[in-house]
TORVEX-556575 format. One record per residue: residue in three letters; x, y, z of N, C-alpha, C in turn. Coordinates in steps of 0.001 Angstrom, whole numbers, padded with zeros to 6 digits, always signed. Example, Ala and Ser with C-alpha at 12.3 -4.5 7.8 and 13.67 -1.06 7.14 Angstrom:
<pts>
ALA+013190-005690+007800+012300-004500+007800+013200-003300+007800 SER+012850-002250+007080+013670-001060+007140+012900+000030+007870 
</pts>
This chain:
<pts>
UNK+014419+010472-000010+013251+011107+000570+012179+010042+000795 UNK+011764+009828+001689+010305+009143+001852+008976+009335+001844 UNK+008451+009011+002051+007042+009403+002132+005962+009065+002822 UNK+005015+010186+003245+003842+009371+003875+002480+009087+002441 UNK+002022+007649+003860+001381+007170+003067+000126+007898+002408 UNK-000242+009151+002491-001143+009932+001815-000554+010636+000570 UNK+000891+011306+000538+001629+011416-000512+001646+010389-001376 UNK+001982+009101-000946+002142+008391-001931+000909+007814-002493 UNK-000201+007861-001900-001495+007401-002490-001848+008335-003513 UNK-001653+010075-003433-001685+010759-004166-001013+010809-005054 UNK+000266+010119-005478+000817+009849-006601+000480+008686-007229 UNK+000078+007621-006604-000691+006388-007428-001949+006895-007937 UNK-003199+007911-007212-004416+007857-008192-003507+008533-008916 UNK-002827+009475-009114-002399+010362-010515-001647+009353-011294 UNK-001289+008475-010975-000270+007263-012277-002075+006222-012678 UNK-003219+006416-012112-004107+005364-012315-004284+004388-011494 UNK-003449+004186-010993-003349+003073-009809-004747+003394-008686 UNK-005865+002394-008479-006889+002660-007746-006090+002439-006189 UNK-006869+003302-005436-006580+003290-003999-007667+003784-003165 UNK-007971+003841-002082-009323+003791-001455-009257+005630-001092 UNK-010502+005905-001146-010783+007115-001092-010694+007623+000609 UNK-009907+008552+000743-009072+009523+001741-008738+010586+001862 UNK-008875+011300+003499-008420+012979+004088-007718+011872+004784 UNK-007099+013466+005203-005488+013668+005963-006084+014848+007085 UNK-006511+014174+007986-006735+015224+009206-005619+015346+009914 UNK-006060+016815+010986-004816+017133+012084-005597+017098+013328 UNK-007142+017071+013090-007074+016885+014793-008195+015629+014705 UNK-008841+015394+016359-009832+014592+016087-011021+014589+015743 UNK-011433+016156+015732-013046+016942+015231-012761+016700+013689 UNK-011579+016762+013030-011625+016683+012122-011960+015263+011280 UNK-011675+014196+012065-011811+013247+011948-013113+012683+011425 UNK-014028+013401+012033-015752+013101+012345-016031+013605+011121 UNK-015463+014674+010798-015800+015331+009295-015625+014565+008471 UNK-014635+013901+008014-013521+012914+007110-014875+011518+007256 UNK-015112+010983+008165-015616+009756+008263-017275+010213+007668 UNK-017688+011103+007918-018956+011777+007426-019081+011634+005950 UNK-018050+012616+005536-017791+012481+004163-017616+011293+003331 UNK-016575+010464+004080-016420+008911+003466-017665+007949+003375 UNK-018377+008434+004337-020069+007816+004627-020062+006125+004511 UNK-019498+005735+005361-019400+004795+005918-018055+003691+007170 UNK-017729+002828+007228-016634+002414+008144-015182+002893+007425 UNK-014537+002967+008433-013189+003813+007664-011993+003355+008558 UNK-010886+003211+008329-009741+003005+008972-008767+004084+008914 UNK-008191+004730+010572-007667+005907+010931-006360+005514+010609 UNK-005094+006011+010477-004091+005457+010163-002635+006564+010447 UNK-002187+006405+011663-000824+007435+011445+000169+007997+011044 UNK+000482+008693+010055+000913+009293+009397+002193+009620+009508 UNK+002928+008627+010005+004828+009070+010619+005540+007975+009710 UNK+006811+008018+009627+007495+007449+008354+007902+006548+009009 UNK+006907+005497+009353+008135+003753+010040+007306+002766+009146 UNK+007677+001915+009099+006673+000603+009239+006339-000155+010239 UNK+005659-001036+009885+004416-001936+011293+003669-000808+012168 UNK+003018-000028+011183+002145+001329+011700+001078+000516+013056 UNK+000634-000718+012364-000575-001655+012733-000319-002348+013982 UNK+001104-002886+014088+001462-003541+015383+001626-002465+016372 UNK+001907-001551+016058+002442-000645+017235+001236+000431+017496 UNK-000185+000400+016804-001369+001025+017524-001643+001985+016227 UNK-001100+002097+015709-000989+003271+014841-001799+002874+013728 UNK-002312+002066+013814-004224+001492+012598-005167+001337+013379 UNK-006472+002028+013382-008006+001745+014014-008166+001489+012538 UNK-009896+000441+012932-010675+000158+012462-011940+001364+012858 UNK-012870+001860+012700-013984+002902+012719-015201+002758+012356 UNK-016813+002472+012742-017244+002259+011555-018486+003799+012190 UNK-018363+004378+012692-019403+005650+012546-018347+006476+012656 UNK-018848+007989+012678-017778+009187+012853-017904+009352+014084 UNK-018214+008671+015046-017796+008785+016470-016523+008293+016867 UNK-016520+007233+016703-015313+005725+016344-014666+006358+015886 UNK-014710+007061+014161-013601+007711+014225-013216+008914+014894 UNK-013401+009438+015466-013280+010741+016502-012297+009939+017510 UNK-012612+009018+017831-012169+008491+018993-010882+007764+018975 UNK-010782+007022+017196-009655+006398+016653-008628+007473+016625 UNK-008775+008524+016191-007955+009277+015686-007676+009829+016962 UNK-008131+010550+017984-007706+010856+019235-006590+009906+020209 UNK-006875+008221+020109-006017+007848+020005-004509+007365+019502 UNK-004602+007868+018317-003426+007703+017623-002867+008835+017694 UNK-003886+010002+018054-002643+011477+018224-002009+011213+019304 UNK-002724+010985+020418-001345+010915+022001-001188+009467+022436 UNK-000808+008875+020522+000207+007763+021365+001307+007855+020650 UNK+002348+008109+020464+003482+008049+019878+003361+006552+018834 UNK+003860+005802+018065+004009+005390+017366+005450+005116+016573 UNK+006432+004071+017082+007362+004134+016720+008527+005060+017040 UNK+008027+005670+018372+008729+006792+018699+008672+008107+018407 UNK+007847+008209+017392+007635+009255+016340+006119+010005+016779 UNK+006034+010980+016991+004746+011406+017260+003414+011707+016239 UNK+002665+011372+016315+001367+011787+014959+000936+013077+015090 UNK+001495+014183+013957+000610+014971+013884-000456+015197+013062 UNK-000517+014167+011635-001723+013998+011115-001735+012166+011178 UNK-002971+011982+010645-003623+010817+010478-004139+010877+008777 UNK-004264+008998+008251-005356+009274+006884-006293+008378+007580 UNK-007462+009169+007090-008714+008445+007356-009319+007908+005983 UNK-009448+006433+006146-009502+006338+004341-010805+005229+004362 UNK-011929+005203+003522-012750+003947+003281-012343+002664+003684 UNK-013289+002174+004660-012516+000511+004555-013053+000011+003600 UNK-012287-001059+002925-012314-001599+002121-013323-003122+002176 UNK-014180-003841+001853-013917-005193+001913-013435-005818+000978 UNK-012419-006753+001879-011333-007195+001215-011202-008567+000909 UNK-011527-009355-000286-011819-010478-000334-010202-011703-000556 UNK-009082-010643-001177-007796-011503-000980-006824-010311-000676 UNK-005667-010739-000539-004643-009103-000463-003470-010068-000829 UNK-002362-009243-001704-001593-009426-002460-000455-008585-002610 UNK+000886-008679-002962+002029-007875-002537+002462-007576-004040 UNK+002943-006294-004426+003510-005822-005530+004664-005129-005195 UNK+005940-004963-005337+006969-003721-004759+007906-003934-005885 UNK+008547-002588-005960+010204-002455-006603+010763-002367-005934 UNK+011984-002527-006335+013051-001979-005036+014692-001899-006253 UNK+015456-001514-006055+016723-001501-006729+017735-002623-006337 UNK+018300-003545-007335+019459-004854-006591+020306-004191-006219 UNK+020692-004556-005349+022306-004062-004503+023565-004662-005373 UNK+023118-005601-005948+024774-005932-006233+024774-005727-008291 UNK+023547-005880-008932+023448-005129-010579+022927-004009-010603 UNK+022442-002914-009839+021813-001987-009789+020540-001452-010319 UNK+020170-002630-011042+018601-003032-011592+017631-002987-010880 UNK+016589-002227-011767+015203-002595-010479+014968-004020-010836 UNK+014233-004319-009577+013915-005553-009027+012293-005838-008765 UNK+011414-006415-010076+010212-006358-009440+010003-007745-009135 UNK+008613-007169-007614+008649-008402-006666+006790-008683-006671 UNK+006518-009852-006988+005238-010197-006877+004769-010925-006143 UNK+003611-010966-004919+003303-012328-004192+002061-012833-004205 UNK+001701-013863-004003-000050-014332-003535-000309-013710-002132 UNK+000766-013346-001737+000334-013395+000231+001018-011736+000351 UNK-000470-011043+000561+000034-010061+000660-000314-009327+002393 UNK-000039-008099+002468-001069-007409+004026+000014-008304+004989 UNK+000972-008498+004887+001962-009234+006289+003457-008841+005717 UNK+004764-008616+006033+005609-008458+006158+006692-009790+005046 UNK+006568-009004+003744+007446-009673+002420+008510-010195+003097 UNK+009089-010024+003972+010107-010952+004539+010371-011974+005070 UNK+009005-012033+005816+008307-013476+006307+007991-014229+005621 UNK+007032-013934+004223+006896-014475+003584+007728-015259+002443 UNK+008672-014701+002629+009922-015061+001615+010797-016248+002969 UNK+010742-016183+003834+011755-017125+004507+010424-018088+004594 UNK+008950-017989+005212+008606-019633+004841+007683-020170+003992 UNK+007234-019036+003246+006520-019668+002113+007131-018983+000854 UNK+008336-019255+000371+008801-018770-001134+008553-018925-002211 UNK+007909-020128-002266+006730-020509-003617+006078-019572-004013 UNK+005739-018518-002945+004525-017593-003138+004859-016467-003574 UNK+006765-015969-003756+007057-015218-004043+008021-015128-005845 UNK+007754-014381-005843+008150-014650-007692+008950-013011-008122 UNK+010184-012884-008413+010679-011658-009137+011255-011799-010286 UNK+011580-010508-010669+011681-010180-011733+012753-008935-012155 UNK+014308-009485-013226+015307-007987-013225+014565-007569-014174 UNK+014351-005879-014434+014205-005399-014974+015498-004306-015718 UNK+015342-004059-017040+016203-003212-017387+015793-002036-017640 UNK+016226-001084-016881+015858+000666-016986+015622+000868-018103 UNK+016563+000697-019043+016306+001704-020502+015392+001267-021018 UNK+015061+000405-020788+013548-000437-021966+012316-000354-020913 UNK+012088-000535-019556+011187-000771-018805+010487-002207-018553 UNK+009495-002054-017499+008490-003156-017786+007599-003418-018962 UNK+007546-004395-019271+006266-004793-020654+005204-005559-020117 UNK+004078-004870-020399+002591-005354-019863+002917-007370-020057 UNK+003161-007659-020592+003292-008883-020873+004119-009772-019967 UNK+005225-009340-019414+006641-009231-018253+005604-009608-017065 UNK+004815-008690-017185+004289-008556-015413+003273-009742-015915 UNK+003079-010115-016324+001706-010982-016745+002808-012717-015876 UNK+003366-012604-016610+004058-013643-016846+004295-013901-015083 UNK+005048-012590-014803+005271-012461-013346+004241-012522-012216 UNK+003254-012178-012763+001825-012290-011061+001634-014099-011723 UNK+001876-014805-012709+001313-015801-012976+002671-016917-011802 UNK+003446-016412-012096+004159-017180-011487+003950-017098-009970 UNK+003643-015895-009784+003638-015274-008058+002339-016146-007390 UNK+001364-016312-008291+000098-017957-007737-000824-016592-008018 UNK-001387-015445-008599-001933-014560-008601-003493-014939-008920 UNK-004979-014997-008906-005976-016074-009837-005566-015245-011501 UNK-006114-016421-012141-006247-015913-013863-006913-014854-014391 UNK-007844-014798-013569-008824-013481-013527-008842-012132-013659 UNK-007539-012687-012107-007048-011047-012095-005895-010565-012542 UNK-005222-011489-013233-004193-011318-013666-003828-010043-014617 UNK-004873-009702-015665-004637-008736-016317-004840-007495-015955 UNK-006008-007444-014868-005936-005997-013843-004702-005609-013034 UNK-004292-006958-012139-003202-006389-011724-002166-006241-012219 UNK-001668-006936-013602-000414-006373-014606-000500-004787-015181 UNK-001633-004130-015006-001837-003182-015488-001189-002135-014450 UNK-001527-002379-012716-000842-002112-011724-000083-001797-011802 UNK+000781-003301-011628+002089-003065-011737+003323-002428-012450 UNK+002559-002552-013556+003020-001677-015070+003005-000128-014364 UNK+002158+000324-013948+001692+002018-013667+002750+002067-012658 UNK+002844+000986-011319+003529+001109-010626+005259+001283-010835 UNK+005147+000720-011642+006840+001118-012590+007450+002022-013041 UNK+006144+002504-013738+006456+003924-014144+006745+004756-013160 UNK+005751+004846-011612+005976+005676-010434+007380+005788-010069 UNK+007716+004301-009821+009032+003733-009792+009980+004521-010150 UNK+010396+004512-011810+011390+005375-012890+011050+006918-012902 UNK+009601+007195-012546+009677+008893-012696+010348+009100-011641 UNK+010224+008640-010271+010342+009500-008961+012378+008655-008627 UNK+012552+007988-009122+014006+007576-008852+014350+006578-007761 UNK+012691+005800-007503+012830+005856-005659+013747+004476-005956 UNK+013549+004311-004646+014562+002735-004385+014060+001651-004213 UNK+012541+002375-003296+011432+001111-003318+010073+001776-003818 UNK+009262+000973-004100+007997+001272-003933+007210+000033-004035 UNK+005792+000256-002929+005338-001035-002930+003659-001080-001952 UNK+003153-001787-002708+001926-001968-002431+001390-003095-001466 UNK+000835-002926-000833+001242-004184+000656-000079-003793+001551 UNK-001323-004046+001613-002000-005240+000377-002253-004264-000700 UNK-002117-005092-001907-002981-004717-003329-004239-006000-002334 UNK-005161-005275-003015-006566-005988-002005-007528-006244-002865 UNK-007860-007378-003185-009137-007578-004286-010308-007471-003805 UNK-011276-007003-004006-012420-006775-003004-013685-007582-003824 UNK-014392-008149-003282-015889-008782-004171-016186-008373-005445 UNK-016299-006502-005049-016746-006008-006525-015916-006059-007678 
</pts>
């Protein structure tokens, strides 16, 4: 089963995991409401199950509830991956001072989850793994025991993560694990984790 990305944001605030505050509209009046409420710039975002939402039109930037009225009108009648939008998330923009990659995923050939940590996050883990691999750092994990706050420490340190933040985002990733083992998934993954000034 997959998910959209408003489902799954709603299962990270409930594991603790911070994520930027967001509606899930269906039309574009609704939109104006959503950006009102958020009370300030916001990014519209289409709501269909592909990836590269962003290359293919399917991310505005917004910064009044006009903009967004207008973002979101565009992303309803443009298809997106082939797939048509019938909702959108309209979520706080963020400022974003670094962005950073966290994901599980299951090995294909030990059947272990597989956690994956990077410095370079907000671009496509695959790219980043064919030309900058330094930047990428994993980790087998064993089901019956789990991740240990300490595991992931070890792991964003290797991934080039700063020292700083190291213990916030092990805490992440830790929560993110758990999401991981409750729900059975195959992947899950955060793309950007985004450090912001504050």
């Amino acid at each position: 089963m997959k998910l959209y990305e408003y489902e799954a944001a709603d299962i990270f605030a409930e594991a603790g995991i911070p994520v930027p505050d967001r509606v899930v509209v269906r039309t574009a009046d609704e939109a104006i409401a959503a950006a009102v409420h958020l009370a300030g710039p916001v990014v519209v975002k289409a709501q269909v199950l592909a990836g590269g939402r962003g290359l293919a039109g399917g991310v505005k930037m917004a910064a009044t509830p006009d903009e967004a009225c207008a973002a979101a009108e565009a992303v309803f009648n443009s298809p997106v991956r082939g797939l048509s939008v019938r909702q959108v998330l309209v979520s706080r923009k963020m400022d974003i001072s670094s962005e950073f990659y966290l994901g599980i995923t299951v090995d294909g050939y030990s059947g272990k989850p597989v956690v994956v940590a990077s410095s370079a996050g907000g671009v496509n883990i695959e790219e980043v793994a064919a030309k900058t691999p330094a930047k990428i750092a994993s980790l087998t994990v064993d089901p019956d025991r789990g991740l240990f706050a300490f595991e992931a420490r070890a792991l964003l340190k290797r991934a080039g993560f700063p020292s700083a933040r190291i213990g916030a985002a092990a805490d992440i990733l830790v929560r993110l694990y758990r999401v991981f083992a409750r729900y059975e998934a195959i992947i899950a993954e955060i793309n950007p984790l985004a450090l912001s000034p504050e």
